[in-house]
N, C-alpha and C positions, 0 to 999 in steps of 0.2 A: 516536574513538580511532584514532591513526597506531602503525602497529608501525616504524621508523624500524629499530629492527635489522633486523627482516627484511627490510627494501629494503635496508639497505647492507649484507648477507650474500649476496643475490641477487646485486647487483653484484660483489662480490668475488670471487663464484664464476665469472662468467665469465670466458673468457678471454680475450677483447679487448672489452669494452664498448664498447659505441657511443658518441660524446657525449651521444646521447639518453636513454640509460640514464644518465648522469653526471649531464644534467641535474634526471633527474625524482628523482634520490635528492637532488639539492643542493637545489632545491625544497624538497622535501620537511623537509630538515633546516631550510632556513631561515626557513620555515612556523614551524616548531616555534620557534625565535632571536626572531621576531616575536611569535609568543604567547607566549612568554614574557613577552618584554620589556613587554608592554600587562595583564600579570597581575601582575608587578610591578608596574606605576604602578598598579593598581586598588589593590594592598596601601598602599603609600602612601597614598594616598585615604581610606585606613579610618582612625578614632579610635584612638592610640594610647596603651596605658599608661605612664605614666611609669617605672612599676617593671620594667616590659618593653625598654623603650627598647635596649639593649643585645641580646638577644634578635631582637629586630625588627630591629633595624640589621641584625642580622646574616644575618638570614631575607631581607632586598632585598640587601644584599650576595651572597650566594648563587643567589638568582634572576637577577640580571643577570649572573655569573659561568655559568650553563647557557645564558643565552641568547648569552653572549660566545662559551660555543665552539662551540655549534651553530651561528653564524656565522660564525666560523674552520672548522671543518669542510664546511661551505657551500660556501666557496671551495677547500676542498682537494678536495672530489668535484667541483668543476666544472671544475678545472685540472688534473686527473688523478693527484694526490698525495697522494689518499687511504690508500695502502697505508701509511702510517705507523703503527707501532705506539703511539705516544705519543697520537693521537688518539681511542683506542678508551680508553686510562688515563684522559685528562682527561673522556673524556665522562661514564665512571663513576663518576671523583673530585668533580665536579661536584654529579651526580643524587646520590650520596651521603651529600653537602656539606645542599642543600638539602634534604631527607631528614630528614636527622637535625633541621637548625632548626624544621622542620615537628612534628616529633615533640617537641622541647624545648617548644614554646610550644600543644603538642597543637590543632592546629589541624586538626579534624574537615573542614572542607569543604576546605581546601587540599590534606586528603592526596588528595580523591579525583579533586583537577587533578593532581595531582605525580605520586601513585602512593606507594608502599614497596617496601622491600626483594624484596617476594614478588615485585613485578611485575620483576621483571629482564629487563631486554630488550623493553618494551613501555613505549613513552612517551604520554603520556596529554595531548591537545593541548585545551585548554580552547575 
């Protein structure tokens, strides 16, 4: 398990970051963008119901949309343009997003790669 907020809160807190601090929270984030994205393609991979289909689309829709911005946010901690506040919405809008399709299709082993609502602030890196 990666706590991803608390490295990019540490960052935040200082007052001039080094780039080596920039880089090991973009790292970090982009760590997380890649696992994603290869937990996605595992869900693909699995059998899928037809009456779910829709549900399911939406659950890989979802999973590639956290991993899109945790690599958009990758490049904004590595190019020093992280202070945006719309960065911190989407990441939440995201993990949210996927959250809820997790919980729709109650997918017991998935939540405990994703996480839930309780875990706020703690990303769960498969």
């Amino acid at each position: 398990m990666v706590s991803l907020r608390k490295n990019h809160e540490e960052l935040i807190r200082k007052t001039n970051p080094e780039q080596t601090d920039r880089n090991a929270a973009s790292n970090a984030s982009q760590e997380v963008s890649v696992s994603m994205r290869h937990l996605v393609g595992s869900w693909r991979a699995l059998e899928q119901p037809d009456e779910q289909r829709s549900e399911i689309d939406r659950l890989h829709a979802a999973g590639a949309a956290f991993s899109e911005a945790h690599a958009s946010f990758a490049s904004a901690l590595y190019l020093d343009e992280y202070m945006d506040e719309s960065y911190g919405e989407q990441e939440t809008a995201v993990l949210n997003d996927l959250i809820h399709q997790v919980e729709i299709l109650n997918l017991k082993e998935c939540k405990v790669q994703v996480g839930s609502p309780d875990d706020e602030g703690v990303y769960i890196v498969p």
